[in-house]
KEKE-3310 file (N, C-alpha, C; in steps of 0.2 Angstrom, whole numbers, plus 5000, padded with zeros to 4 digits):
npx = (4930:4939:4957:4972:4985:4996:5006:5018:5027:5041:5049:5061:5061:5074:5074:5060:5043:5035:5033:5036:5038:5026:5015:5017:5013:5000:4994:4993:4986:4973:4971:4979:4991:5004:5018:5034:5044:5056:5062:5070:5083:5084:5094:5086:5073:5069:5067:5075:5092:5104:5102:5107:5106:5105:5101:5094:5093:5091:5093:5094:5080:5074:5080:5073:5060:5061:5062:5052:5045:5047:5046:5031:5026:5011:5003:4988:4986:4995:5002:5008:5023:5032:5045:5059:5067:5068:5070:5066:5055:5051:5054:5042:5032:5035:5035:5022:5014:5019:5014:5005:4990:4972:4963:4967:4973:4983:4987:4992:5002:5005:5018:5029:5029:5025:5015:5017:5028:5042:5047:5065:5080:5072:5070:5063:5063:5059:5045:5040:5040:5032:5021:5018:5016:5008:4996:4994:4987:4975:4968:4971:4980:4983:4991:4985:4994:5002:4991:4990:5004:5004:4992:4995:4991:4990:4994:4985:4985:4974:4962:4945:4928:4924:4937:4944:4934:4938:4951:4950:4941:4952:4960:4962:4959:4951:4946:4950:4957:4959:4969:4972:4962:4955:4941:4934:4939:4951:4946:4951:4952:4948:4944:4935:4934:4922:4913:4912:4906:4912:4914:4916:4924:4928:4936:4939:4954:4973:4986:4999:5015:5017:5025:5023:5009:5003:5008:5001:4988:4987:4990:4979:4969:4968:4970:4959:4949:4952:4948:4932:4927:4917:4922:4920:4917:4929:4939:4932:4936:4949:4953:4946:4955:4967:4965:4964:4977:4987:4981:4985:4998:5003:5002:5012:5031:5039:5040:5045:5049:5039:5024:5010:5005:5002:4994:4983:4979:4973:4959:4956:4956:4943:4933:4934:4930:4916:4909)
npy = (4948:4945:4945:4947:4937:4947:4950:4963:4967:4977:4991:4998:5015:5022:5033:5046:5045:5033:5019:5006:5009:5016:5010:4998:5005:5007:4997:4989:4999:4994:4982:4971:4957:4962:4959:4958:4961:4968:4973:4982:4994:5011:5025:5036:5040:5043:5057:5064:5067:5055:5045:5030:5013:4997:4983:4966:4954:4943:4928:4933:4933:4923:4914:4919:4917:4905:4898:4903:4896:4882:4884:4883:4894:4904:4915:4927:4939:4945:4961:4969:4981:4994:4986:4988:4975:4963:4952:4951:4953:4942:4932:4936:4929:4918:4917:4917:4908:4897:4901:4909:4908:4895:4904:4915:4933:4941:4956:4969:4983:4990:5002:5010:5018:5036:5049:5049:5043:5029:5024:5031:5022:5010:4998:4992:4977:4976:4981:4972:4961:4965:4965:4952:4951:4958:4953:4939:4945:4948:4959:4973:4989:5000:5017:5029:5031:5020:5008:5011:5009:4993:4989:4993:5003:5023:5034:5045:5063:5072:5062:5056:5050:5040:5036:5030:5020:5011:5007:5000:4991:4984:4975:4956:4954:4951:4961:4978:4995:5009:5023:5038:5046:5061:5066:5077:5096:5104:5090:5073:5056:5040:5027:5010:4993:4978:4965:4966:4981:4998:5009:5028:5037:5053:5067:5085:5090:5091:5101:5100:5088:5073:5063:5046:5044:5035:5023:5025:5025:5012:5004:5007:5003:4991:4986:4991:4983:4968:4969:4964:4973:4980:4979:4993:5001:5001:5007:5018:5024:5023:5032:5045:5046:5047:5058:5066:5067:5069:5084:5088:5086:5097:5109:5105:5114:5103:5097:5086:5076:5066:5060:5063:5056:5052:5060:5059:5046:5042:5046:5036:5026:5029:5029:5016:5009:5013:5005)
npz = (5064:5072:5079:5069:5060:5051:5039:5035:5023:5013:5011:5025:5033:5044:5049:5047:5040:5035:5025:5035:5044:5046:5042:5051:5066:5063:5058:5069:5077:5073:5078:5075:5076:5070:5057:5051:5036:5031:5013:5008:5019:5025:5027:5030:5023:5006:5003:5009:5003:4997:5004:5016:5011:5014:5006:5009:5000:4988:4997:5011:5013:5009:5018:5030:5027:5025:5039:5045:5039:5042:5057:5058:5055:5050:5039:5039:5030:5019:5014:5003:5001:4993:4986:4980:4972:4958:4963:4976:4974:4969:4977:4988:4980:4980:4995:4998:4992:5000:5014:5016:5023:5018:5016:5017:5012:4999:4998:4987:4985:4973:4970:4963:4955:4951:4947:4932:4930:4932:4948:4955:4951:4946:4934:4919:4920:4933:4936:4926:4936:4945:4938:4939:4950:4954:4949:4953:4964:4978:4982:4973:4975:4967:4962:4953:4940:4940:4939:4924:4923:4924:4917:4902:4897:4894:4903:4911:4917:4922:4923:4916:4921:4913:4908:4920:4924:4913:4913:4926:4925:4915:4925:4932:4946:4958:4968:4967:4972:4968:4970:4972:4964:4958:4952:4949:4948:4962:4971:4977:4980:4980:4969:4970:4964:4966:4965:4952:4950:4948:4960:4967:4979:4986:4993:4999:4989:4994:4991:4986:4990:4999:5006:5011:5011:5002:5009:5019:5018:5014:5024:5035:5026:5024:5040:5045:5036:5036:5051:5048:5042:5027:5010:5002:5014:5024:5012:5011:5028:5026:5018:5023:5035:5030:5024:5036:5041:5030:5030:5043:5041:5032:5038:5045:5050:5047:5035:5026:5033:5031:5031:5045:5056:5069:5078:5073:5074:5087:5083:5073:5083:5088:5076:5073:5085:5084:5076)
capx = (4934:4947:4964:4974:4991:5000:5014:5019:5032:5039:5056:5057:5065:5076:5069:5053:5038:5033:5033:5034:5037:5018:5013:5017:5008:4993:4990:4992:4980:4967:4969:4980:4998:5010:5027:5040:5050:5059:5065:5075:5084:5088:5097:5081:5067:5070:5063:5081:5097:5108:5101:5114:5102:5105:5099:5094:5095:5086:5095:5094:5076:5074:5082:5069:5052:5060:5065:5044:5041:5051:5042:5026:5019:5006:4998:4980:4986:5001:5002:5016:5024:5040:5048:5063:5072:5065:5074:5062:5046:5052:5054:5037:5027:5036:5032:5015:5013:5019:5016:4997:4984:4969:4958:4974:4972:4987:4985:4997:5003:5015:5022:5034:5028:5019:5016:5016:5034:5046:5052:5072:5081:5067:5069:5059:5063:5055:5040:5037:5040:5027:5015:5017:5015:5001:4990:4991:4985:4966:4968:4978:4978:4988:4991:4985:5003:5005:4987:4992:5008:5001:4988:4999:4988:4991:4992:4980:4985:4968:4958:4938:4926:4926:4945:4945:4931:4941:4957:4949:4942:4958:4962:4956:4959:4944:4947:4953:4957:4963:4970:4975:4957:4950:4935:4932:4945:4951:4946:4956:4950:4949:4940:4936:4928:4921:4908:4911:4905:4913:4911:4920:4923:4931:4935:4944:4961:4976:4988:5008:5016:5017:5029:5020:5001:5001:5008:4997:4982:4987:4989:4975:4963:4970:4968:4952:4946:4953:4942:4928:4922:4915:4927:4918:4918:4938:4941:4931:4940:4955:4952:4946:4960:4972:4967:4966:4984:4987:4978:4990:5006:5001:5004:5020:5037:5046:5036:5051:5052:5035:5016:5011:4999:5003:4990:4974:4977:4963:4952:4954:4953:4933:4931:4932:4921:4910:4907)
capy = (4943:4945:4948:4944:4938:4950:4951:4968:4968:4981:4993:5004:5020:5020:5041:5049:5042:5031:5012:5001:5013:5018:5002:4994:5008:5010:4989:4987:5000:4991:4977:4967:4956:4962:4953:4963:4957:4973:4972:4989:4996:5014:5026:5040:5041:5047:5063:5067:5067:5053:5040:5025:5010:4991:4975:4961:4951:4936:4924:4933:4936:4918:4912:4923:4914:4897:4897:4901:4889:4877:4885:4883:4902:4906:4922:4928:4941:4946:4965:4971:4991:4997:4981:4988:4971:4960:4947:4954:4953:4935:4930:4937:4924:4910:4914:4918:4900:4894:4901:4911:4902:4893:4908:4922:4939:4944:4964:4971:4990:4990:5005:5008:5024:5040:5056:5048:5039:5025:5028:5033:5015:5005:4998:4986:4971:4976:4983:4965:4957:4967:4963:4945:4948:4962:4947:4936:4950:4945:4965:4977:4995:5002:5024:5031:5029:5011:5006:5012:5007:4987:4986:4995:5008:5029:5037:5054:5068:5071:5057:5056:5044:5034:5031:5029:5012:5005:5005:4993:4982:4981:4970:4951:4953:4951:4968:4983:4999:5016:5028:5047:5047:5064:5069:5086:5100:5101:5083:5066:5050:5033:5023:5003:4988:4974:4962:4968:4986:5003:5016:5030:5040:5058:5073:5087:5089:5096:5103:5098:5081:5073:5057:5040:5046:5026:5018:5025:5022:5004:5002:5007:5000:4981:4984:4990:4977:4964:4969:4963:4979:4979:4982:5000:5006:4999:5011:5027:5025:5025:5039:5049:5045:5050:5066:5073:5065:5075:5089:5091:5089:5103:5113:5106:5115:5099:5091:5082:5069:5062:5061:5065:5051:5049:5063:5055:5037:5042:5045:5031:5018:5031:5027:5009:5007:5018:5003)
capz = (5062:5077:5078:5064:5060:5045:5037:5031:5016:5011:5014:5031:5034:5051:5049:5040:5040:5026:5024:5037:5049:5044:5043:5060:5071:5059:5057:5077:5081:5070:5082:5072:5075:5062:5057:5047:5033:5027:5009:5012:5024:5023:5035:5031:5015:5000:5004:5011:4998:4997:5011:5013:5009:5015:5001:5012:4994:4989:5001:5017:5012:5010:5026:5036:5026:5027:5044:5047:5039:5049:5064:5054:5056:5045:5040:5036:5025:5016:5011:5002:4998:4989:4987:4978:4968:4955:4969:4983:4971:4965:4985:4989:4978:4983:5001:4999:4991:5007:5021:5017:5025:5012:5017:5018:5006:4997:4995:4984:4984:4966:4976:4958:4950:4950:4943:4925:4929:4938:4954:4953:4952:4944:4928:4914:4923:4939:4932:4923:4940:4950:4933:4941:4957:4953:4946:4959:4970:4979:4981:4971:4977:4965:4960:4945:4936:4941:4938:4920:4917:4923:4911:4899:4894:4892:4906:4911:4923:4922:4920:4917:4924:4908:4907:4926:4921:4908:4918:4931:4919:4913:4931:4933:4953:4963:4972:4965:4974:4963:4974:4969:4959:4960:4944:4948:4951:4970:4975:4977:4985:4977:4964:4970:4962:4971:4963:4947:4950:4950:4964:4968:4986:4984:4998:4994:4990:4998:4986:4988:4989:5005:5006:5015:5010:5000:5012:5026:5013:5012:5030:5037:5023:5026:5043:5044:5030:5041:5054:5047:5038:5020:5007:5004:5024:5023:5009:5015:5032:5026:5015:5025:5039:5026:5023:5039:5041:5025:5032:5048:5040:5028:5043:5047:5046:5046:5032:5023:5038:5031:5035:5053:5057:5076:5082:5071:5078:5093:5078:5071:5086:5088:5072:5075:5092:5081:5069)
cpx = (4940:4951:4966:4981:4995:5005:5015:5027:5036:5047:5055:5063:5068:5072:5065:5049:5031:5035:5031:5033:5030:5014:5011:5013:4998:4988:4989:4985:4973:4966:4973:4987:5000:5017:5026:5043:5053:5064:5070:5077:5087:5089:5089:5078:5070:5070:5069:5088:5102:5108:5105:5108:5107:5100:5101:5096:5091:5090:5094:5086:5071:5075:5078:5062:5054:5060:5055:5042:5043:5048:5032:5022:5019:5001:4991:4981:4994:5001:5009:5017:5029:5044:5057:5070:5067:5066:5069:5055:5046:5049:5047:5029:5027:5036:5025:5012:5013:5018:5010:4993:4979:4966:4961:4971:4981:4985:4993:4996:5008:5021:5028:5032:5022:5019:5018:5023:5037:5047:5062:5073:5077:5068:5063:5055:5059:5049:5036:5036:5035:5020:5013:5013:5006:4994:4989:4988:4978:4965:4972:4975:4983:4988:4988:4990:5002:4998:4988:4997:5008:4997:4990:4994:4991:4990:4990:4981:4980:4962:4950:4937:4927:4933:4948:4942:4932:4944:4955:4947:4946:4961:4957:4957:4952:4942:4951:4953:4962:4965:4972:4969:4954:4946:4934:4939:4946:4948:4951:4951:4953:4941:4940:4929:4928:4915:4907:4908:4910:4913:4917:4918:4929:4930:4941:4951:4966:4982:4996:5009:5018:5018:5024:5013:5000:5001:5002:4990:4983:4986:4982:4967:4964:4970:4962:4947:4946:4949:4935:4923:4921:4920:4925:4920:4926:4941:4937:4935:4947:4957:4951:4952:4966:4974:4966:4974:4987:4986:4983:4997:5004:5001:5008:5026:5042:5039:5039:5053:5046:5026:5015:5005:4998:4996:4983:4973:4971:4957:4949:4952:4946:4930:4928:4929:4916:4905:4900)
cpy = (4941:4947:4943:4945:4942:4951:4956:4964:4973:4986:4996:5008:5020:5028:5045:5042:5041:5023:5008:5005:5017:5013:4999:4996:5009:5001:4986:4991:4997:4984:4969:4965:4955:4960:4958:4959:4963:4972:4976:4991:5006:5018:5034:5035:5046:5053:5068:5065:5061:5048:5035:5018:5001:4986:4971:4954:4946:4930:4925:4934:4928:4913:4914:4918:4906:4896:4897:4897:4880:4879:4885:4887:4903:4913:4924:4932:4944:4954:4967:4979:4990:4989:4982:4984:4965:4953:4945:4953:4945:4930:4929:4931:4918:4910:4914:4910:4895:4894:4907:4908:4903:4901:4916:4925:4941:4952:4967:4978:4990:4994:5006:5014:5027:5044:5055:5044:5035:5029:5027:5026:5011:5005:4992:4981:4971:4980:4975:4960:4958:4966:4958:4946:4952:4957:4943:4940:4947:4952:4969:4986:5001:5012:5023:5028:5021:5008:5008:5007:4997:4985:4989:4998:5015:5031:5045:5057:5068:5067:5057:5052:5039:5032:5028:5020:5009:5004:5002:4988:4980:4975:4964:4950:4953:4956:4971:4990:5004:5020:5035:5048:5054:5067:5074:5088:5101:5094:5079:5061:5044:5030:5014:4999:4982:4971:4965:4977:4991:5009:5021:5037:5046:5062:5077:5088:5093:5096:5102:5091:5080:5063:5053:5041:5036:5022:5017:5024:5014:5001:5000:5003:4992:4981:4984:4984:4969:4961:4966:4967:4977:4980:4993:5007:5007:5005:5018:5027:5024:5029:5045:5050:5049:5056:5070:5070:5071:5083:5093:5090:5095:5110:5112:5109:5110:5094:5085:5076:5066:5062:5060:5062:5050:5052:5060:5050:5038:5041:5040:5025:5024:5029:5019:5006:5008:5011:4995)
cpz = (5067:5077:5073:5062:5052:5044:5031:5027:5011:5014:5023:5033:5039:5052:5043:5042:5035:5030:5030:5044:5052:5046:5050:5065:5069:5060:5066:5079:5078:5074:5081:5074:5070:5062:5051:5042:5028:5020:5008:5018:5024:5028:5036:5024:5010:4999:5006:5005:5002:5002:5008:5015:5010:5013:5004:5006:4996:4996:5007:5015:5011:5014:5031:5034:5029:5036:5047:5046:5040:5055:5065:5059:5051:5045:5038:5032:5023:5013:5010:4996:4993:4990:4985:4973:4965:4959:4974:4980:4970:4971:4989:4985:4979:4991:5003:4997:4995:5012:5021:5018:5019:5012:5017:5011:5004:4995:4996:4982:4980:4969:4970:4954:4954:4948:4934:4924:4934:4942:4951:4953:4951:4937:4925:4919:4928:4938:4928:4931:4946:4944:4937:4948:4960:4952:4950:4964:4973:4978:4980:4973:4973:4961:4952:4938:4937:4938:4929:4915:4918:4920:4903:4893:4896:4901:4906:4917:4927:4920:4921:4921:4919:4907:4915:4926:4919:4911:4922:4929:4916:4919:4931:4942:4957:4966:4967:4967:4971:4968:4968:4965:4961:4952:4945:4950:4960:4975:4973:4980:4980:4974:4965:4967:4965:4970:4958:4947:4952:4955:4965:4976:4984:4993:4995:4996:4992:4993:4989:4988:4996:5004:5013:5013:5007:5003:5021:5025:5015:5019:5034:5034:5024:5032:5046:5039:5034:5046:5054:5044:5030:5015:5005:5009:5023:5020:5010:5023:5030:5022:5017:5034:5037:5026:5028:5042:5036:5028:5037:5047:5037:5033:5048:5047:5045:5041:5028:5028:5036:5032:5042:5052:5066:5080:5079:5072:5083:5086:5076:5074:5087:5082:5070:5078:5088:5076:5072)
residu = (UNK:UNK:UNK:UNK:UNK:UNK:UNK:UNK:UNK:UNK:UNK:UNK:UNK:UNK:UNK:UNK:UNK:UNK:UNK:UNK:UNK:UNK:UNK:UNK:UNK:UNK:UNK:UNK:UNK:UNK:UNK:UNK:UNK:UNK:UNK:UNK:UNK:UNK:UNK:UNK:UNK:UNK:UNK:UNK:UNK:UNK:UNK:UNK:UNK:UNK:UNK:UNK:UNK:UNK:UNK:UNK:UNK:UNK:UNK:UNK:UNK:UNK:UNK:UNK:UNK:UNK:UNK:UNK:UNK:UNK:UNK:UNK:UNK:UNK:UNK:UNK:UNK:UNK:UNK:UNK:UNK:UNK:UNK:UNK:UNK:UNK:UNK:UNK:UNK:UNK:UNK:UNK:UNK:UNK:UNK:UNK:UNK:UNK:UNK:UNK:UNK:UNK:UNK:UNK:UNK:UNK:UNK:UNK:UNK:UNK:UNK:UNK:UNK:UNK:UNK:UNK:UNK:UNK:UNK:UNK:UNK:UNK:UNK:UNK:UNK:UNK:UNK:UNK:UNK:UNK:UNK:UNK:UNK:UNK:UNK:UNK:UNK:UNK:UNK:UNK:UNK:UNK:UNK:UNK:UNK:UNK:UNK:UNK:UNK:UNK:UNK:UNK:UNK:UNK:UNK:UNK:UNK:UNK:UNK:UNK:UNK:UNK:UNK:UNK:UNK:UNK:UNK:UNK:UNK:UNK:UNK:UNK:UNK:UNK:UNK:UNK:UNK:UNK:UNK:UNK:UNK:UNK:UNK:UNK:UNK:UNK:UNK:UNK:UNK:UNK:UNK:UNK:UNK:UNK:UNK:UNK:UNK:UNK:UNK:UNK:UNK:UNK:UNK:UNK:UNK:UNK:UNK:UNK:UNK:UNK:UNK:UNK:UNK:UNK:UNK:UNK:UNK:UNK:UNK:UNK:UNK:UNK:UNK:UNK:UNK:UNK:UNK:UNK:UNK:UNK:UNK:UNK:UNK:UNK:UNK:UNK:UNK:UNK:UNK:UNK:UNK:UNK:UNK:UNK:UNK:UNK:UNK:UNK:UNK:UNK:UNK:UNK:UNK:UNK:UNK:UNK:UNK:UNK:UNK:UNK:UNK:UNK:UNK:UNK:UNK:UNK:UNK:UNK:UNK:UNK:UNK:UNK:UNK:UNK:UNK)
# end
């Protein structure tokens, strides 16, 4: 399919490594030009206490798309992370209207919950607002938690395979990509449907919590996808990227700066000649 023009959406930490900071290295090495429109700005990640946090707000946020589309650049696809304002979600559908080509993908990470609840500073409101923006998705690649609390069903720690299959037929998006999905004890992977069918891809799991794992999921699978891969291939190569991402933070002493994706980037441009 080529190179292709993206536009990430999404906050980005000045330090740790999570969001766009994940984003930008992971969607380039897939062979892709990525364009930024940072909904956040914060001086670290959350991971750290107390970071001091800059709201571009709806206005300036709208002075960046229009000013594109007075330049008339358009993009192929549109993915977007942690948006953090019902402002910044509202902004996002009115530039995707605009300024995504006929043929462009909106892929939507809610990026708003997990572990069975909001992120800190999220209320109702924004939760309704990524409903919206969830719908219009071509693909939603949304947590356990979030896939939940969008189709506003029970959430399950542990969830079957039959509650894992209701909860996507709960979604009308054409794609759907489950992340954190693991059915037996010690695994994870993901659960996606794609012409109406279920399948599911598991490895095992590493046990801890490890800040950016969504966003460097999301990355990789939108650029690899891009590429010209299957939606399937897309989602085992970015699962399987992940977790040996996952794998060598797990043996970092500084793991609160984020996931350490720098040293598995070779694998994954081998991965990609490979294909």
């Amino acid at each position: 399919m080529g190179n292709k023009r993206i536009l990430a959406v999404q906050d980005i930490s000045c330090v740790g490594q999570c969001s766009l900071t994940v984003a930008l290295p992971v969607l380039s090495v897939c062979g892709h030009e990525t364009c930024v429109l940072p909904t956040e700005i914060l001086s670290t990640h959350t991971g750290f206490q107390g970071p001091a946090v800059l709201h571009p707000g709806r206005e300036t946020l709208e002075r960046f798309w229009r000013h594109w589309q007075r330049e008339e650049i358009t993009f192929d696809a549109v993915c977007t992370g942690y948006l953090g304002s019902v402002d910044a979600a509202e902004v996002i559908l009115e530039l995707t209207e605009q300024l995504l080509k006929p043929e462009g993908l909106l892929i939507v990470d809610p990026a708003m919950a997990d572990h069975g609840r909001m992120y800190a500073g999220l209320d109702g409101a924004y939760a309704e607002s990524m409903k919206e923006l969830s719908r219009r998705a071509d693909i939603l690649l949304p947590n356990l938690t979030e896939a939940a609390m969008l189709a506003g069903t029970p959430w399950r720690e542990q969830p079957e395979e039959g509650y894992i299959r209701e909860l996507m037929n709960c979604f009308d998006n054409p794609d759907v990509i489950l992340t954190g999905v693991g059915l037996c004890p010690g695994e994870t992977g993901a659960a996606y449907r794609s012409g109406g069918k279920t399948e599911f891809y598991s490895h095992p799991k590493v046990e801890g919590r490890f800040s950016g794992t969504g966003d460097l999921f999301a990355a990789c699978f939108a650029g690899v996808l891009l590429r010209g891969y299957s939606l399937p291939d897309a989602v085992k190569t970015a699962a399987d990227f992940t977790a040996q991402c996952v794998m060598l933070t797990r043996e970092s002493p500084a793991r609160r700066y984020g996931i350490r994706f720098e040293e598995v980037l070779p694998w994954l441009v081998r991965a990609l000649e490979e294909q």
